[in-house]
N, C-alpha and C positions, 0 to 999 in steps of 0.2 A: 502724325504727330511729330512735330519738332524735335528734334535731342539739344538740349542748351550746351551752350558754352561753358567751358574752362578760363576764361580769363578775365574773370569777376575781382575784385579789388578785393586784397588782403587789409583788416583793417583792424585793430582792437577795439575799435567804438562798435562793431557788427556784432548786435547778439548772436548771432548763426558762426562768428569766425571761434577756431579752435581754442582761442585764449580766454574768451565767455563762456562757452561751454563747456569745454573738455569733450567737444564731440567736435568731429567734421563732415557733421550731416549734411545733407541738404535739403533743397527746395523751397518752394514760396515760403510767405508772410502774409499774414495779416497786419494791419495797424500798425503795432513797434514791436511786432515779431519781424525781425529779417530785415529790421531797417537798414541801408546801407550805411559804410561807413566812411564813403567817401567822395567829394565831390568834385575832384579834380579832372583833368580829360581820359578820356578813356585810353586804356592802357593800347599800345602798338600791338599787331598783333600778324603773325605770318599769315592768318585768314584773310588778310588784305587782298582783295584780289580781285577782277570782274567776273568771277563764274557766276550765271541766275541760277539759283537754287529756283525750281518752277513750281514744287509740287504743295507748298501749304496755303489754305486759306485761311482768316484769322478773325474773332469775335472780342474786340477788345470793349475797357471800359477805361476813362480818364475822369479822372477825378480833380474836383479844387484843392490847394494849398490847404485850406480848411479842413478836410478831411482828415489829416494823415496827420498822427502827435507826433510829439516831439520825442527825439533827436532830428526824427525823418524829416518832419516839413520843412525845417532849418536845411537840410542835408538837397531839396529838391528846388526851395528858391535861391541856394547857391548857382544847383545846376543848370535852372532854366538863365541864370543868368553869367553862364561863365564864357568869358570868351574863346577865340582859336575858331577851331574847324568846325563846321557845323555838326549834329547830331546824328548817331550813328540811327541806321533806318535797320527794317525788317530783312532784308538782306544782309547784311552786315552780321548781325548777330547769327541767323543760318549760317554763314559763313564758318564764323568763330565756334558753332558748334560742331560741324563735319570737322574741322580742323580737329578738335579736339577727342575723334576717334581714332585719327592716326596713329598717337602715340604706342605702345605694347606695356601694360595693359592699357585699354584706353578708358576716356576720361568722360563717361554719356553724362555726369550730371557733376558740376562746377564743385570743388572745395568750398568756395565762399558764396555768397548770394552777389549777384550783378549789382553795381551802381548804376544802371542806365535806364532811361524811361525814356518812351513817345510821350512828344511836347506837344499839342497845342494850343489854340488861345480862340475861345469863344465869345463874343460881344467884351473884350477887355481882360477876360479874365482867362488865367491859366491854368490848362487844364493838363492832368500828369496820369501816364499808363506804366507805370513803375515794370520792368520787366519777367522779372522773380525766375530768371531759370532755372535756379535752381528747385524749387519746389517741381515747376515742369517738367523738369528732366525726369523726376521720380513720378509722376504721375505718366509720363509718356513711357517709362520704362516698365510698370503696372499694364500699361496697357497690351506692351510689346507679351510680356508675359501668358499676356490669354488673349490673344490675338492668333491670327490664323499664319501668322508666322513657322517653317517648320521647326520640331526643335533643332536637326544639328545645325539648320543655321542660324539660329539666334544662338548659340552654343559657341558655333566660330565667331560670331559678330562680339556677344558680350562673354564673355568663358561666364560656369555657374558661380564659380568661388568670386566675382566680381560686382554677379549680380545680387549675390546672397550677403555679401558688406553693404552695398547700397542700400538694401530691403533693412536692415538691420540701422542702420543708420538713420532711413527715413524715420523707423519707428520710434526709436528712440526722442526724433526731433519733435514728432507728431506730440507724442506725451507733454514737448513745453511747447508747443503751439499749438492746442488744440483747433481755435480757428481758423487758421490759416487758408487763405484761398489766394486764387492767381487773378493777376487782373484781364489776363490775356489765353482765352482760348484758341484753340489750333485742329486743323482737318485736314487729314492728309489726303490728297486728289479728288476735292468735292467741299461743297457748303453746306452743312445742312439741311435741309427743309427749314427744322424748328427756329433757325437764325433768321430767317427770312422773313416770319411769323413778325416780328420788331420793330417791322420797316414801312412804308409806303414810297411806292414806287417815285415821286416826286422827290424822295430826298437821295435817289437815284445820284451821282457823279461818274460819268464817262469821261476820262482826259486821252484822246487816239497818245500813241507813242509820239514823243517830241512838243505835247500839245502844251498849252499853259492852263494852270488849274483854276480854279473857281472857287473854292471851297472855303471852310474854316480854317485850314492850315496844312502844312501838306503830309501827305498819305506816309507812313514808314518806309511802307513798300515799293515809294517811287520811285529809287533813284535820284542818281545825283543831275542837279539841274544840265541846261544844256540841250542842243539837238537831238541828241540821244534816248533824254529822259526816258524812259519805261513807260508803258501805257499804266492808266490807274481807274480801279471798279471797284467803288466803295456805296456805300447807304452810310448816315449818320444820324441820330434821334435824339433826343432830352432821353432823361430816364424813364421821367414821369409817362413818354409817350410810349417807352417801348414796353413799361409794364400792363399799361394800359391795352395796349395791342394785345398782348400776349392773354390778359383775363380775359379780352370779348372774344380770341382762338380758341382758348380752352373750353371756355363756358360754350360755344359753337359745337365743339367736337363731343363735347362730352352727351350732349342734347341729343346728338347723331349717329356716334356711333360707340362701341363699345370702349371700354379702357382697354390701352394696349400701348404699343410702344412709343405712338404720336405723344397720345397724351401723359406718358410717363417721360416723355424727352421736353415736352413745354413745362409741366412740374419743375422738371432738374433745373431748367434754365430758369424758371421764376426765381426758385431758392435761391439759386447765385446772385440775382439781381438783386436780390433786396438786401445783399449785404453791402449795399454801397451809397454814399450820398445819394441825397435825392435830387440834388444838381450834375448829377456825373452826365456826361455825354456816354453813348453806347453806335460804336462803329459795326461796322461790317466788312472786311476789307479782305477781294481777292485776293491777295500777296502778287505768288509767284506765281499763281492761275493765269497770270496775263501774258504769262511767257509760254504756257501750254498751250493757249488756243489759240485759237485767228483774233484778227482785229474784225472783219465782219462777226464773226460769232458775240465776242466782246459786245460790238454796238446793237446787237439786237437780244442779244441776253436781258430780258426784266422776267427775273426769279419772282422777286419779292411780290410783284405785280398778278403772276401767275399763283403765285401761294395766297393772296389777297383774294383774287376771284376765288378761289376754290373754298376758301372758311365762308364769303359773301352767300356761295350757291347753297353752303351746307344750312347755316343760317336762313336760306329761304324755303328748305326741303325740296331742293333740285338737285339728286344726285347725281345724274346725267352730269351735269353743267361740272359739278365738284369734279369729278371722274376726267372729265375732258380737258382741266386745268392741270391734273395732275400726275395726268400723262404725256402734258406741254414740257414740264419740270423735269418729271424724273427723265424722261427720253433724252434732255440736253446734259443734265447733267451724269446719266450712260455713259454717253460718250466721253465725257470728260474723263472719268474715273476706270472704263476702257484705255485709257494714253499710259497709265501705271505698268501695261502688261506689252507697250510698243514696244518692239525693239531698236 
């Protein structure tokens, strides 16, 4: 999981800033909770830097201008329209997060909520992945909590008196957002299965390193343009198509075999999806995974393809077939989630 950034705009139009609430909570927003306050360019920032952060993959959602009330939607077709330097990517923000461990104490989850979103534009129209690290952070920090982390070193990494403010703060905020969710999930050394579930291998995108893209608009995660650019392993869907995917998996699974943690992880993801337009786009997108592997692995990596046959076999009561598809997956991505413990 991601740790967000510190260098989110200070603003008095942000419900979430200290002078609206009298708290300096954090974390995401829903709707016109945590709307940002501000649409200017993003602040400078010493995370400036070329290091690849490699290890997150990411499960986003963009939404129309329509979607999101006001202050916000006014606040995000400023953004998509302001000029200067182009828009900061998924890197970028990794960046601005490590950075903001440095300090003593450090800073795992932002004072204010981010003004920054992934842009893109689908047949004309614009589509926005608001970034909310702040919500993230406190859910990535939840996670650190009862994770197999040991404690003295999550102890040295976040002291408890630091994390026991934060916990206290989320809570606090939770009470006036009660809906609040992120538009952007995060995996640390691995994709899911259940993300894959969303996809068909045709809306597949492979860009090798330096290559020119094809797609709807470009990846967060690619880099800046150029010889250089980064390689890019995305899937991209309607909404309409990934919910759809997701009830003929479950209705599949559930036919076949017991409830257990598959079909409790396709549940979780349905919920999430249905709080959002029903024109949203729903990405899939390697990140820094493309910096972990080969580029032959890259080009012959089809997960989604592999998770497709396998619900197809379960569906025709071939579990052989199921079985053999999904020991194609997990075996690739093994090794992937194996690269966390290289030295």
């Amino acid at each position: 999981m991601s740790v967000p950034s510190s260098d989110s705009p200070d603003s008095p139009d942000s419900p979430d800033s200290p002078d609206a609430s009298g708290s300096s909570g954090s974390s995401d927003a829903s709707g016109s909770a945590g709307a940002p306050g501000s649409s200017g360019p993003p602040a400078s920032s010493a995370a400036a830097t070329s290091v690849l952060v490699p290890y997150a993959g990411y499960l986003r959602v963009y939404e129309p201008l329509a979607a999101f009330p006001e202050p916000e939607r006014s606040h995000w077709a400023r953004y998509v329209r302001r000029p200067g330097p182009e828009l900061p990517d998924a890197q970028d923000e990794l960046r601005r997060s490590l950075a903001a461990l440095v300090p003593v104490p450090p800073v795992p989850v932002p004072v204010q909520e981010s003004a920054e979103a992934f842009v893109t534009t689908v047949d004309g129209t614009v589509l926005v992945c608001p970034w909310r690290t702040r919500l993230r952070g406190w859910l990535a920090l939840a996670e650190l909590e009862g994770g197999t982390l040991p404690a003295p070193v999550l102890d040295a990494m976040l002291p408890p008196v630091v994390r026991a403010q934060l916990t206290a703060d989320h809570e606090r905020w939770r009470t006036r957002n009660p809906d609040a969710r992120p538009w952007i999930r995060d995996a640390a050394w691995r994709v899911p299965l259940r993300w894959f579930v969303l996809f068909a291998d045709e809306e597949r995108e492979y860009v090798p390193r330096g290559g020119a893209g094809s797609g709807t608009g470009a990846a967060p995660g690619a880099g800046r343009p150029g010889s250089g650019a980064a390689p890019v392993l995305r899937y991209r869907t309607p909404m309409a198509q990934a919910r759809r995917r997701l009830a003929r998996a479950l209705k599949a699974l559930r036919e076949s075999i017991e409830e257990g943690p598959m079909t409790e992880g396709l549940v979780e993801v349905g919920r999430w999806l249905e709080e959002f337009h029903p024109r949203a786009l729903v990405e899939l997108d390697y990140g820094g995974l493309v910096h972990a592997v080969g580029a032959e692995v890259l080009a012959a990596d089809h997960s989604a393809a592999d998770v497709a046959e396998g619900i197809e076999a379960l569906r025709a009561g071939d579990g052989d077939a199921a079985m053999a598809a999904y020991e194609r997956f997990a075996e690739r991505w093994r090794a992937v989630r194996d690269l966390q413990f290289a030295n």
